[in-house]
Every structure is written in structure tokens, then in C-alpha cells.
N, C-alpha and C positions, 0 to 999 in steps of 0.2 A: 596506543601508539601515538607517537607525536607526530602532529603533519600540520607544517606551515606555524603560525600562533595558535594553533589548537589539539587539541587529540579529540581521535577517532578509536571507535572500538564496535565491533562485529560482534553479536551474538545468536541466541537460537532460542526459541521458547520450549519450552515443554516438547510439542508435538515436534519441534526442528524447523518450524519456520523460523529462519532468518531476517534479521533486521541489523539496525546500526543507531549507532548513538552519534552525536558532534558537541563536544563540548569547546566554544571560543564563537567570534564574529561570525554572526551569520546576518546575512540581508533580512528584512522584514517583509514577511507573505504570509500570505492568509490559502487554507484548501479554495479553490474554485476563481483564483482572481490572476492576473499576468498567465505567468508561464509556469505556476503552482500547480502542483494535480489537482484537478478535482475532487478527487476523491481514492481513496484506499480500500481496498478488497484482502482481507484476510479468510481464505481457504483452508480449516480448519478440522481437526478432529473434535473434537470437543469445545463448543460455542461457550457455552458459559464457564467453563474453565478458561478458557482463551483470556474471555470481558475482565476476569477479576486477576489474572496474572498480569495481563498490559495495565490495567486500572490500577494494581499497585506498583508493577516498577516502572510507569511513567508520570502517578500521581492524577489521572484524568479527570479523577473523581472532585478534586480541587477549585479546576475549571468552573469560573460562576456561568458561563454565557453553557455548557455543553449539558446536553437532555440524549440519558440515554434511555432507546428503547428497547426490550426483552422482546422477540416474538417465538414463536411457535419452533420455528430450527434456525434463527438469526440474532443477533443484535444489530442495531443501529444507532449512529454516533452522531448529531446533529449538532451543528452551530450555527447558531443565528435560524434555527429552523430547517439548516438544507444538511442531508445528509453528505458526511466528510469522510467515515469509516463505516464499515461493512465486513460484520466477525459471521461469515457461514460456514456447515457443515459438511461435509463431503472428504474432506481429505483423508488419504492412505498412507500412514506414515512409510508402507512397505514396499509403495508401486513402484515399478522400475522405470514408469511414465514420471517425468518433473511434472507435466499440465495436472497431474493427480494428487501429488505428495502436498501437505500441508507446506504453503506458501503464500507470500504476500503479494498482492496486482497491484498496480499503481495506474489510475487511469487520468489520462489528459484530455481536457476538450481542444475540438479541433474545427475548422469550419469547414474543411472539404474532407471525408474521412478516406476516400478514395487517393486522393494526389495527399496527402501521408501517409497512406499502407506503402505507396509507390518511391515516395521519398523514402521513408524509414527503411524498405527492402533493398531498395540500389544503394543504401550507405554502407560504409566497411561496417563489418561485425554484426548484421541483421539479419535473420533467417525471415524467411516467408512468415513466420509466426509470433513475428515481431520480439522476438528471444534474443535477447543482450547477449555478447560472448561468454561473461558471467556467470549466466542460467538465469539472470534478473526475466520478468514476464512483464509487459506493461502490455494496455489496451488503451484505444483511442474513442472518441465519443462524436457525436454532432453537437456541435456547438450549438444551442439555441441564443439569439441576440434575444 
């Protein structure tokens, strides 16, 4: 779909977690720096299926600076040494719960995590559990300086 000088396009992986592509100008950011997420959280059915379907249709593997680690029920996605992605196990393709079903977290740091649960819940379109109108999930962090 065309939007603005670029298109956008919405997909689903295997298990149904949802993502999006941007293909045109984007700003330049790095995971963990500005107003960038820190890091990404994929809730998954299947971890190493998950690693090797995003590692081919986003090319990650390409990446010189990125060290991926296999563990026991996880992957982990490192650049520059700090973890940026987080592919775990758990999800139910079947649950009638969203918090269950194979999905993506997007997590921000924050320096008060209390006065932005507070912000984020008194804005339009935020439930208590910080749920996008969408059904988007994101989580907040402490920011260590």
C-alpha cells in the first residue's frame, strides 16, 4: 500500500504473529538509543522456526555487527553486545487470550515507569495494560543512566 513517498505492508509469520514492512525515508535509529525501542520480544510457538523464517525474510543473518545466540527455549539477537531481539516460546496459536497468542512486545525504556503506566493509561486509546486500540502490546522498562 502507498503512504505518503513510500509503501507499507502488513504481514504474519507462520504462527500469526504480525509485523510490517516500510519501504521509503525513514529517520536514522539504532534499538536502545532516543525514542527507539529498546528492544523487541517475539512470543512464539516455535523459536527456532521463528530465528530462521525472520533471518530469511529480513536477511539478518547479513548483518556484520549482529551475534546470534541459540539457548535452551530462546534466541537472542545482540548488537554491539546488548540484546535488541528476544524470539521465546510460549505462545498459543489458539488462545482466545491476545496476551497468549504468538505476538510481538515492543519494549521502551523509561526513567519513571510509574508516571508512564499513568501517562500511557490516561491517554486516548490505552487500556490499563497498555494495549494499543489495534491489539498492538508494548512494555516499558527502567531506564538505567
Amino acid at each position: 500500500m502507498v503512504v505518503g513517498d513510500g509503501r507499507v505492508g502488513l504481514a504474519a509469520d507462520r504462527d500469526g504473529a504480525t509485523f510490517g514492512f516500510w519501504e521509503g525515508h525513514t529517520l536514522a535509529w539504532s534499538p536502545g538509543e532516543g525514542q527507539a525501542p529498546t528492544r523487541l520480544d517475539l512470543q512464539t510457538r516455535d523459536v527456532f522456526d521463528a530465528a530462521v523464517f525472520y533471518g530469511e525474510v529480513l536477511g539478518c543473518a547479513e548483518e556484520q555487527d549482529i551475534d546470534i545466540d541459540y539457548r535452551k527455549d530462546h534466541v537472542l539477537v545482540k548488537l554491539g553486545g546488548r540484546v535488541i531481539l528476544s524470539l521465546r516460546g510460549g505462545g498459543v496459536q489458539t488462545s482466545p487470550l491476545a496476551h497468549l497468542r504468538p505476538r510481538w512486545l515492543v519494549n521502551f525504556a523509561v526513567d519513571d515507569v510509574e508516571r508512564a503506566v499513568t501517562a500511557a493509561t490516561r491517554a486516548k486509546g490505552f487500556t490499563r495494560t497498555l494495549q494499543a486500540p489495534d491489539g498492538g502490546v508494548f512494555t516499558l522498562a527502567h531506564h538505567e543512566p
